[in-house]
C-alpha positions as CSV (number, residue, x, y, z in Angstrom):
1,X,113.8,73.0,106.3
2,X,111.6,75.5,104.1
3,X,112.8,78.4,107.0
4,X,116.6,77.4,106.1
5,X,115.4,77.9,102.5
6,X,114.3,81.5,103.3
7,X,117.8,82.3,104.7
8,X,119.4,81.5,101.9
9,X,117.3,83.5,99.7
10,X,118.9,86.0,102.3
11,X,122.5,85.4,101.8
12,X,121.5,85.7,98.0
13,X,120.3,89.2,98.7
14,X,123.4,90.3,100.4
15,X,125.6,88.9,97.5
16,X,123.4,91.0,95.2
17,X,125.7,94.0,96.2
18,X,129.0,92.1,94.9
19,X,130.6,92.8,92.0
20,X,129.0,90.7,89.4
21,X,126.2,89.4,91.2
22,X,123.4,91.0,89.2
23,X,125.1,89.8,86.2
24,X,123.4,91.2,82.7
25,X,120.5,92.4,84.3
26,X,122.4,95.0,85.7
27,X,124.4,95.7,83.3
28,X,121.7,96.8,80.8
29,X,120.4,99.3,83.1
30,X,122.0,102.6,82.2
31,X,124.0,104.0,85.3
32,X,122.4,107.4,85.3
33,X,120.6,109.4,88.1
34,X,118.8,112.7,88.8
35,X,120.1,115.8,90.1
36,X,118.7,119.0,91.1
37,X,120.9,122.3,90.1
38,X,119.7,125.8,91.0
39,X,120.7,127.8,88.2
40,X,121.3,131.4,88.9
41,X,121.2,133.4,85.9
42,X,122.8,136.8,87.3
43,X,124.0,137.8,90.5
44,X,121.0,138.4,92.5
45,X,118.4,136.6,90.5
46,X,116.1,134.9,91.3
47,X,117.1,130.6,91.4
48,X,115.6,128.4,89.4
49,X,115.5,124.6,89.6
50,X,116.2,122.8,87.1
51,X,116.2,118.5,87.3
52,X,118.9,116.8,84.9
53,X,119.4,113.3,84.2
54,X,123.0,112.6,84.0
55,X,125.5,109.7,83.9
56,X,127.2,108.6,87.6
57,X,130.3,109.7,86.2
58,X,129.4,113.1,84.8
59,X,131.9,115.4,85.2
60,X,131.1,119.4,86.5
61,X,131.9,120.5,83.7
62,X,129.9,118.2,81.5
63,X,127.1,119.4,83.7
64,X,127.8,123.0,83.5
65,X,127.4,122.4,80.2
66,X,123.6,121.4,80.5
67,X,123.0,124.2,82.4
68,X,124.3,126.3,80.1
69,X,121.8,125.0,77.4
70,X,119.2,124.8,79.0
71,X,119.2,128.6,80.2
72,X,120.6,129.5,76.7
73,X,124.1,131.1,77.8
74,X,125.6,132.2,74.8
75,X,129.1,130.9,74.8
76,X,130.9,133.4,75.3
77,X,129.3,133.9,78.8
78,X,130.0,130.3,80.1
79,X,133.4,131.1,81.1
80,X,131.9,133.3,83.5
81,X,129.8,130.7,85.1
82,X,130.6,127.7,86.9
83,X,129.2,124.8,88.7
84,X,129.1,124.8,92.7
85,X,128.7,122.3,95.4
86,X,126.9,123.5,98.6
87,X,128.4,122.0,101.4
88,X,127.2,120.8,105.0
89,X,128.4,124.1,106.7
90,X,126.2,125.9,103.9
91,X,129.7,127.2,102.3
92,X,129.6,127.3,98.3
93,X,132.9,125.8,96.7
94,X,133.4,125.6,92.8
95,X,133.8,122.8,91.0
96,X,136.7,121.8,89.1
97,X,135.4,121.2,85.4
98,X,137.1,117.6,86.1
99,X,135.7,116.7,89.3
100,X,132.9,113.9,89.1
101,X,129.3,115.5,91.4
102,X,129.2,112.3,93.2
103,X,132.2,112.7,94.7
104,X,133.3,116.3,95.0
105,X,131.8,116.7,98.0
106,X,130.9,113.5,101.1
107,X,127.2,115.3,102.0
108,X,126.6,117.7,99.2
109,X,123.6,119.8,100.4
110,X,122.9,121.0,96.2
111,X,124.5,122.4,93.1
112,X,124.3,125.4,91.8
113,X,125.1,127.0,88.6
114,X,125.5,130.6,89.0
115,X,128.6,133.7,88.1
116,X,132.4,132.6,89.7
């Protein structure tokens, strides 16, 4: 009965995608992951990658943000930037300040940060 065991163990791995089912422990870890954005500082320039650790529900424009510090855009250049997804057919679209990274786009290829 020991192998009957192990499948339950099994169904209790399954049920660790519910809801609630990693209880406190999960709920202590912070939600937060790590995204690549290829900051281009002027038309033309060369890119640079930078990694950021943000929350899962950053918003673009929270983001844009980061880039902006941490390529030291004075503020009255941000407005001229903005944050852009790349998408599978390798188009670039801008993203809303509002619009959360994780799901402005199904299969973003990367970001970018770079002049509208």
């Amino acid at each position: 009965s020991s192998s009957g065991g192990g499948g339950g163990g099994g169904g209790g791995y399954d049920a660790g995608y519910g809801a609630d089912a990693y209880g406190e422990e999960y709920a202590e870890e912070d939600e937060v992951l790590e995204v690549v954005i290829n900051i281009v500082r002027q038309p033309g320039a060369a890119v640079q990658e930078h990694a950021f650790v943000i929350d899962e529900e950053a918003t673009a424009g929270a983001v844009a943000t980061l880039c902006g510090d941490a390529v030291h855009l004075p503020p009255h250049q941000r407005h001229a930037y903005a944050l852009f997804v790349m998408r599978e057919d390798e188009s670039l679209r801008a993203l809303a300040a509002h619009e959360n990274l994780l799901t402005a786009d199904p299969n973003p290829i990367a970001f970018y940060y770079q002049m509208k």
